[in-house]
C-alpha positions, 0 to 999 in steps of 0.5 A, a space after each residue: 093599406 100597407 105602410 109599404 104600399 103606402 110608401 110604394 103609392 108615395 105620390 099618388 098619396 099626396 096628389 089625393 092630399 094636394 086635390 083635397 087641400 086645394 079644396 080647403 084652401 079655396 074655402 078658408 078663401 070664401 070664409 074670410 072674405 066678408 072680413 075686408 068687406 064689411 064696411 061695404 055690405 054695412 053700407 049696401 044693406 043698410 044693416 048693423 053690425 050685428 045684423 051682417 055679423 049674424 049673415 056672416 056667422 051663418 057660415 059657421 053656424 051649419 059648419 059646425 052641427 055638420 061636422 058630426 054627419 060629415 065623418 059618417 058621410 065620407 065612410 059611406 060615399 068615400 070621399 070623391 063624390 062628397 068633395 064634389 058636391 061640397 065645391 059645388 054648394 060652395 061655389 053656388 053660394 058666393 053666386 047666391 050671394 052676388 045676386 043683383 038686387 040681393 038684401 042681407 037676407 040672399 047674402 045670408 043664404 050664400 053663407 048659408 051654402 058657403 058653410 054647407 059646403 066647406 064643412 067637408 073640406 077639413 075633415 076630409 082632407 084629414 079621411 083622405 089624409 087617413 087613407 093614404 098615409 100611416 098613422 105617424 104622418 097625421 099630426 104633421 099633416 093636421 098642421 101642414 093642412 091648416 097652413 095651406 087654409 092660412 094661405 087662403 085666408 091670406 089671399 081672401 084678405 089682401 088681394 080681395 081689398 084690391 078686387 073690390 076697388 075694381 069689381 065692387 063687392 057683388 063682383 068679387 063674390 062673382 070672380 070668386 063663384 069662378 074661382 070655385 068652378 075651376 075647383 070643382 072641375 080639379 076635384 072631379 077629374 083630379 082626385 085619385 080613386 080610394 085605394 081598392 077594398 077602401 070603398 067597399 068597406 065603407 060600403 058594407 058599414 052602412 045600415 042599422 046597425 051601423 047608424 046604432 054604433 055611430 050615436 053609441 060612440 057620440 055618446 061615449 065621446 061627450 061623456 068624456 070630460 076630456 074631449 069637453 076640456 080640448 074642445 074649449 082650448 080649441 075654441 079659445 085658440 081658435 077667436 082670434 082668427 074666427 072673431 078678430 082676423 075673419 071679420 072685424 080685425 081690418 076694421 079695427 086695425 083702420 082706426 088704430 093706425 090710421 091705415 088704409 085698407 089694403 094695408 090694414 088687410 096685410 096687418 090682419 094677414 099676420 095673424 094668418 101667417 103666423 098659424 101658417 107658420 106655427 100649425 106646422 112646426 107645432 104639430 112636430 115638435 109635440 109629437 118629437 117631445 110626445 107632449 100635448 099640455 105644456 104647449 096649450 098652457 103656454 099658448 094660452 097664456 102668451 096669447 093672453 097677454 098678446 091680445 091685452 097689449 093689441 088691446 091697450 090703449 096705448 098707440 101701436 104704429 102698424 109695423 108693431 101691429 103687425 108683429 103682435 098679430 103675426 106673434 098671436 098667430 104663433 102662439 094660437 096655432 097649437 089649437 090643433 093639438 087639441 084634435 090629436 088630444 080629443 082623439 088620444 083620450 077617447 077610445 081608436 074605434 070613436 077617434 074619427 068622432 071625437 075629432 069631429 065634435 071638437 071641430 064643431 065645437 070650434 065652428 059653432 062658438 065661431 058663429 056665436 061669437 061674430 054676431 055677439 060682437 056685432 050685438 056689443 058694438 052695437 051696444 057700446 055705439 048705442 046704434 040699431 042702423 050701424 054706419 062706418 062712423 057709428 064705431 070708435 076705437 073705444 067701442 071695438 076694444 070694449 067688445 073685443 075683451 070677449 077674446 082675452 076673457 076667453 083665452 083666460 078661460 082657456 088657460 084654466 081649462 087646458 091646465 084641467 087637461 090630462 097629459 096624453 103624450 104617453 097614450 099617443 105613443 102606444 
């Protein structure tokens, strides 16, 4: 498509981008849910926290692998049927997980289902994004499409801490399978067909020859030590959200100031608006200076120090809490540059590859990560049975240094990276 056909198609191009986005919104919804919810499955399953960290990081554990079929897919299909059959997978899975009578085992399955299904919604948001508008509005959408996922965090966190006062847990899955379907039924009758010749393009591409040049641009893309490089920066940037915010944060924030849940919900939520607030306004001001480096070192650096003051052992009342998390979400949101980095260092024919190993990455260390902090809490709390009480604030900060460690780690490898401004430039 025409940068003046895109510009005259201006508001069929961001109805297709709204639909799609709507659908990431609703699974960054589904996948922080457990996060407020974690002292009641604990609870119902008579599990430790390894045990329901696992069942929840199953989540990202199939997110991730499929994000490399996912690209493949949506250049066959197009993105309209993908998109529907993956709401569907997501809205079966928070039914699969409310089932009556359902061990940790079925809640398991649901993530399981859960992940299936949302491994879609961000790179094809991004395809459809590809589709509609030119090559210099991507960046800006990358961001303005992981504010909108930070929006659904923010309403999978806060306004779930009141659902389970009035639906239980179980319920809350169920409201939020019903949630899904009106998702799906927007997808299928909402989203716009792909612009003509898109489809048939697509089409002609499948085959032998085709899948042969899919697995020769995934090996040119991890021979590139660079893609390495930007896919680690992403991962380190991106524990605070999957390991703090999406799970453990609420719990953690309880026993430091003594907060009840609904309020210890909002303090997590600041995390997530400062990436609804930072991914955006990052993603512009790399691309207006044409620099990528300087803003990973420096958010690595500063989320660094960000998390040891979280971490201290000093007391924080919740309002500074609050503003130290909203900070670390500023300072950690520049992890998307490290899509536009991976896919500046590795050749325009295997971008949309290089892309897609860097957010697998992202998904798989995520779900290593969640149940490894379970695994040290329980280590620290010396339990295999994990209660509410099992756990002490010494215990969480113990665990929890995994996420400066990681940052730290970061900050040496994103000074590794090569500046790729001038190649984003040509």
């Amino acid at each position: 498509m025409t940068a003046r056909n895109q510009i005259k198609n201006g508001g069929t191009a961001w109805l297709a981008w709204l639909a799609a986005a709507i659908f990431y919104f609703y699974e960054y919804f589904v996948r922080v849910a457990p996060c407020v919810m974690e002292s009641d499955l604990r609870k119902a399953f008579d599990a430790s926290a390894s045990a329901i960290g696992f069942a929840s990081g199953l989540y990202y554990v199939v997110y991730g692998p499929l994000q490399i079929a996912v690209g493949p897919i949506y250049d066959r299909f197009g993105y309209r049927k993908p998109f529907y059959a993956a709401s569907l997978l997501v809205l079966i899975g928070c039914f699969f997980a409310a089932l009556p009578g359902g061990g940790v085992g079925t809640f398991a399955v649901g993530r399981v289902l859960m992940g299936a299904g949302s491994a879609f919604a961000f790179i094809g948001t991004m395809y459809v994004a590809s589709i509609w508008f030119p090559r210099g509005r991507w960046a800006f959408l990358s961001g303005l499409t992981t504010a909108l996922g930070m929006g659904g965090a923010i309403l999978g966190q806060v306004p779930v801490t009141g659902m389970l006062r009035y639906f239980g847990w179980r319920g809350s899955w169920l409201l939020a399978g019903a949630i899904g379907i009106v998702v799906a039924v927007l997808l299928r009758f909402w989203l716009p067909p792909e612009p003509e010749g898109t489809a048939q393009r697509s089409a002609g591409s499948a085959g032998g020859r085709r899948g042969r040049h899919f697995f020769l641009s995934l090996g040119s893309v991890l021979r590139n030590p660079q893609t390495w490089l930007a896919g680690c920066v992403a991962c380190a940037l991106f524990l605070p959200l999957t390991v703090f915010a999406d799970f453990w944060g609420v719990h953690y924030i309880e026993l430091l100031t003594g907060a009840t849940a609904v309020q210890a919900a909002t303090a997590n939520g600041m995390l997530y608006l400062g990436w609804l607030v930072g991914s955006p306004v990052v993603g512009s001001l790399s691309d207006f200076v044409g620099r990528r480096k300087p803003f990973l070192v420096g958010s690595c650096l500063i989320a660094m120090l960000l998390l040891l003051l979280i971490l201290s052992p000093s007391h924080l009342p919740l309002p500074l809490l609050g503003f130290f998390l909203f900070l670390l979400g500023i300072f950690s949101s520049p992890q998307v540059i490290c899509f536009t980095v991976s896919g500046e260092h590795n050749a325009r024919e295997v971008r949309g590859t290089a892309i897609a190993v860097v957010n697998m990455a992202i998904m798989l260390i995520g779900g290593v990560m969640q149940p490894m902090v379970g695994l040290l809490l329980d280590f620290f709390a010396g339990t295999h049975t994990g209660t509410t009480s099992n756990y002490s604030l010494t215990h969480f900060r113990s665990a929890f240094l995994v996420l400066p460690v990681a940052m730290a780690i970061g900050l040496l490898l994103s000074l590794a990276l090569r500046e790729s401004g001038e190649e984003a430039g040509q």
